[in-house]
N, C-alpha and C positions, 0 to 999 in steps of 0.2 A: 574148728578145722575139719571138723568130719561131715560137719554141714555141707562148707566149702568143697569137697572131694565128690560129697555123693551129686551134690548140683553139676560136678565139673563130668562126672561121666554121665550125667544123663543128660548134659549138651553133646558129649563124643557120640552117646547112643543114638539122640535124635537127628543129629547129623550125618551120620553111619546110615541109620534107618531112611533119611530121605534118599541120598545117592542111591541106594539100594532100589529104591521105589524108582527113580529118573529112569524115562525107558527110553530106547531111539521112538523117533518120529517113525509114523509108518506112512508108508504111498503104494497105492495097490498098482500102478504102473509108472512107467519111465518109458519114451517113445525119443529113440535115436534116430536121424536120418544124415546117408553121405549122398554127396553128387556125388553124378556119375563123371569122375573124372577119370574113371575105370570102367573096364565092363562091373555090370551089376554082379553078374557070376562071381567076380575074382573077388568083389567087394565082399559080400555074403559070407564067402566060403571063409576069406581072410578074418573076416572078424565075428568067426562062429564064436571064440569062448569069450566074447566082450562081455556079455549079459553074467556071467557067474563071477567075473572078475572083478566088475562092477558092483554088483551087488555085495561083494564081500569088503570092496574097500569105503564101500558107503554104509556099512552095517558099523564100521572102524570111525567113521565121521558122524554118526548119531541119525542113520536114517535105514530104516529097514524097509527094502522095494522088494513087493511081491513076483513084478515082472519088469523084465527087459526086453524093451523090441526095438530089434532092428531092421531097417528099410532104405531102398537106396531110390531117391528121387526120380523121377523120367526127366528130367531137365536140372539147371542151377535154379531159375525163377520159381519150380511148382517146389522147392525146398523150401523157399523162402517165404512163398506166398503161403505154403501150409504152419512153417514156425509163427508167421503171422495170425496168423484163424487160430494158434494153438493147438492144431493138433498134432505137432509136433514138436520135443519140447527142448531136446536138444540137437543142434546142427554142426553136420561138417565146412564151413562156404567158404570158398575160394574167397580174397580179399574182395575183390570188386563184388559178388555177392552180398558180401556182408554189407559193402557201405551202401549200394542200393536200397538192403532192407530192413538198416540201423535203426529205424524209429519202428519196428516191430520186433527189433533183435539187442540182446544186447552181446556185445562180446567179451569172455572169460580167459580163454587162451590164445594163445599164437605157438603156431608151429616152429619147430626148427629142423635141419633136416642137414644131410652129409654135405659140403661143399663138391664142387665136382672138379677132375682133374683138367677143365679151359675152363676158360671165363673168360676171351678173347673177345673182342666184338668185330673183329675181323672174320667174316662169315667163312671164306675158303679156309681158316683153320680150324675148321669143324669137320673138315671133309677128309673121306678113305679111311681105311685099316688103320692107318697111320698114326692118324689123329681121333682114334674109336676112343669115347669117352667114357670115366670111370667114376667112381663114387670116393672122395675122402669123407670118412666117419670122423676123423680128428678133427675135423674142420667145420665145426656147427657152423653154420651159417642163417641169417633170418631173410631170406629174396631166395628167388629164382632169375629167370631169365626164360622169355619163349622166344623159340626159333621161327623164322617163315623157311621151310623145307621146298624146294623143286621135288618132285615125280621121278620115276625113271620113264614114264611118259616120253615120246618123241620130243614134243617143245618142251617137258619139264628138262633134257636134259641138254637142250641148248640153251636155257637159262642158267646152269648149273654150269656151263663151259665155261662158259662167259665170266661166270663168278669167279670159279676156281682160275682163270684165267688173266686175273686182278681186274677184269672190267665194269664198269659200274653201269649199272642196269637202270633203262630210262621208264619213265611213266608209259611211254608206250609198250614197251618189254612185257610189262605187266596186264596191263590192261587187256593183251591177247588172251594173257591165261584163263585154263578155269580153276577158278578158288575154291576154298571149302572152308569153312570157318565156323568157331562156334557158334553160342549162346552168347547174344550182349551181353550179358553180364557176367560171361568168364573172364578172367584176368589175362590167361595165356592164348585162350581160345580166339578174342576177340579184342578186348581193350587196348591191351599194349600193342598186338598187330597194328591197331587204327592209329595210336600213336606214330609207330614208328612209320609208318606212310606219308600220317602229317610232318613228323620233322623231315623226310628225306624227298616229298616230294607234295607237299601241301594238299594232301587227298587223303580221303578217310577209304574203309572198305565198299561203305556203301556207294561209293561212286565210281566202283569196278563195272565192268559191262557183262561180266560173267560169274556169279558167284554166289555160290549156296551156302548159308544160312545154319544155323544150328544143326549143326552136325556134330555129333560125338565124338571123338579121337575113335577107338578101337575104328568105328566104322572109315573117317580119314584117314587111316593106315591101310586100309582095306582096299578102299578105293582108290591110294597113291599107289599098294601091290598090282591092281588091276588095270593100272594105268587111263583110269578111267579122270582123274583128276591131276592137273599140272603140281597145283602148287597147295600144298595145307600146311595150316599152322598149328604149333604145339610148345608146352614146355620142353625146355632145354634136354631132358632126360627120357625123351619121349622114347627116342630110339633104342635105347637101353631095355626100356619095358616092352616092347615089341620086336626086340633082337630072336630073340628062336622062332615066335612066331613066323618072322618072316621069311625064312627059308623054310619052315616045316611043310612038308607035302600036304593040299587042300585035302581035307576030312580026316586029318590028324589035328590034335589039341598038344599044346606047350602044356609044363606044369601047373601054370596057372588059370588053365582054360580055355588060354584063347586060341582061336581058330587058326592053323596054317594058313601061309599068303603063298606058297607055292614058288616063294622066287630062287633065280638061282645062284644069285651074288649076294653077297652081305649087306644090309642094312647100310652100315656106312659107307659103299660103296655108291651105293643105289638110290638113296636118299640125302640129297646133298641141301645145306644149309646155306640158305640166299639172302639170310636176313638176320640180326641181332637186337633185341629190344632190349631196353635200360630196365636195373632190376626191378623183381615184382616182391612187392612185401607179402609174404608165408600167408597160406592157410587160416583159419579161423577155428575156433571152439565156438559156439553161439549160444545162445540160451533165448526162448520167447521171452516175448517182455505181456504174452494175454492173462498168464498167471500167476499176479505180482502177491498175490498173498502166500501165494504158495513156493515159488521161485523168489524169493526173496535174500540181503544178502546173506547169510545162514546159511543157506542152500547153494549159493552160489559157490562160497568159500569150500564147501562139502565137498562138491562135485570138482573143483579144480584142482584141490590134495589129492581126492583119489584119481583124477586122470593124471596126475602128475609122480603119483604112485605106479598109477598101472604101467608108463610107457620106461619108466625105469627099471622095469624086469624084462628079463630075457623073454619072457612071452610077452608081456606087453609091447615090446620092439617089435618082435614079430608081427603080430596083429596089426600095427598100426604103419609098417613096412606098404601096408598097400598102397598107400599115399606119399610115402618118401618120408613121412615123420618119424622124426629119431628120439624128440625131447618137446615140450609141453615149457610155456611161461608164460606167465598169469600177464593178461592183458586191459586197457582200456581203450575206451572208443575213441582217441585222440592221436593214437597207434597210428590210423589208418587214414588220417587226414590228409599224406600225400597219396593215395589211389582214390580220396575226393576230387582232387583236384585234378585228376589223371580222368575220372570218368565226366567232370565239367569238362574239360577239353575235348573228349571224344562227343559229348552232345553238341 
């Protein structure tokens, strides 16, 4: 019996002693990148305390990262095309980005984000004080919706008459405009716009006569204040996030950075919605797929507890507010199959 006791603690001791010895994994870097579906500014500054937040809920999943870097793409594509090359290791991508760059990405999360108070696909009820739109938090939701927005432009806002006025706006209506549109491979910027042109009137963007090309929002909000562009599109919420901006006096800054647009009526006044596209499925978590020994699923599993950790505290909401995301769930690449079939269409 005492044989039996002394063997039975020195399996407890050796087994004590190996866990003891079990260290986390270490990686001397971790390399974050967001589009810019935001200015860069607001991005950066929003998601200053990600890297120690990080770091601490990965040190909790068995991986000790020296460094946390973050950076915010010049476009959706140079995001994708660097998660590709690997030198970037995790990614923010709008859905249509992601399926673009699915065989060099894989994806781990899906966003979720507040419901908003319309969801109308009747464009004039988008329009005025009236009908100024709000955020429900109770109301997760996984889509958005982009708007195509009129100008307060001279023709942006006889376009906007017309709408508010229940009249249905012809191929030709449009065609005088000047557009402003993202990156191909935005979701709100560009896809669904292309969409809803082909259901309502069998024309894509590119077969506009007037119409520029990757353009950022901040800068389309700029130049819808400046009256320099009739008509830009944007996600449904656009106007929200550029609400103070756009009455603050030029060469004053809102709280979150961006530049006064100097105008003198409210946003929803001013910028009237002309258009309703059918939902867009949420945001992206991403991961390269250049470094599968390393990124592997272990690491995957890691990295999605703790971003699903972090955005479940009061600071992680904050932080990750700069994007509209409220909540994190674990995704697979079969998710996204209808914004496949959404970007087959628009080619």
């Amino acid at each position: 019996m005492k044989k039996l006791v002394a063997l039975f603690l020195a399996l407890v001791l050796a087994v004590g002693c190996s866990a003891a010895l079990a260290e986390n994994i270490k990686m001397d870097k971790l390399t974050l990148e967001f589009v810019p579906s935001k200015d860069a500014d607001v991005i950066i500054t929003g998601t200053k305390n990600l890297p120690d937040l990080l770091k601490a809920e990965m040190a909790n999943q068995g991986y000790d990262i020296g460094e946390v870097e973050i950076t915010v793409g010049t476009n959706y594509n140079a995001t994708g095309e660097a998660m590709g090359a690997g030198s970037i290791d995790v990614g923010w991508l709008p859905a249509g980005t992601y399926v673009l760059y699915s065989d060099e990405t894989d994806v781990i999360l899906t966003s979720t984000r507040a419901g908003l108070s319309n969801d109308s696909t009747n464009p004039a009820d988008w329009n005025g004080d009236a009908n100024k739109t709000t955020g429900d938090s109770s109301n997760q939701v996984g889509f958005y919706r982009a708007l195509i927005y009129a100008t307060p432009s001279a023709y942006g806002k006889e376009l906007a008459a017309k709408v508010n006025a229940g009249e249905a706006l012809t191929w030709e209506d449009l065609n005088k405009a000047n557009w402003e549109v993202g990156n191909n491979s935005s979701s709100a910027g560009y896809i669904y716009p292309t969409l809803w042109l082909m259901d309502n009137y069998g024309k894509k963007l590119s077969d506009l006569e007037n119409v520029a090309f990757g353009i950022q929002y901040g800068d389309q909000f700029a130049h819808a204040a400046s009256e320099t562009a009739d008509i830009i599109v944007c996600y449904a919420d656009g106007r929200r996030d550029y609400e103070a901006a756009w009455m603050l006096p030029i060469g004053e800054n809102d709280p979150t950075g961006k530049a006064g647009m100097g105008r003198k009526d409210t946003i929803w006044n001013e910028l009237n919605v002309i258009g309703v596209t059918p939902g867009i499925y949420n945001d992206t978590v991403a991961i390269t797929k250049a470094k599968p020994e390393i990124y592997n699923d272990q690491f995957k599993e890691a990295i999605q507890n703790a971003l699903i950790n972090i955005i479940n505290t009061d600071e992680g909401k904050a932080i990750f507010s700069v994007y509209s995301h409220e909540g994190y769930v674990k995704a697979v690449d079969s998710d996204y199959d209808a914004t496949r079939k959404a970007q087959e269409a628009v080619k």
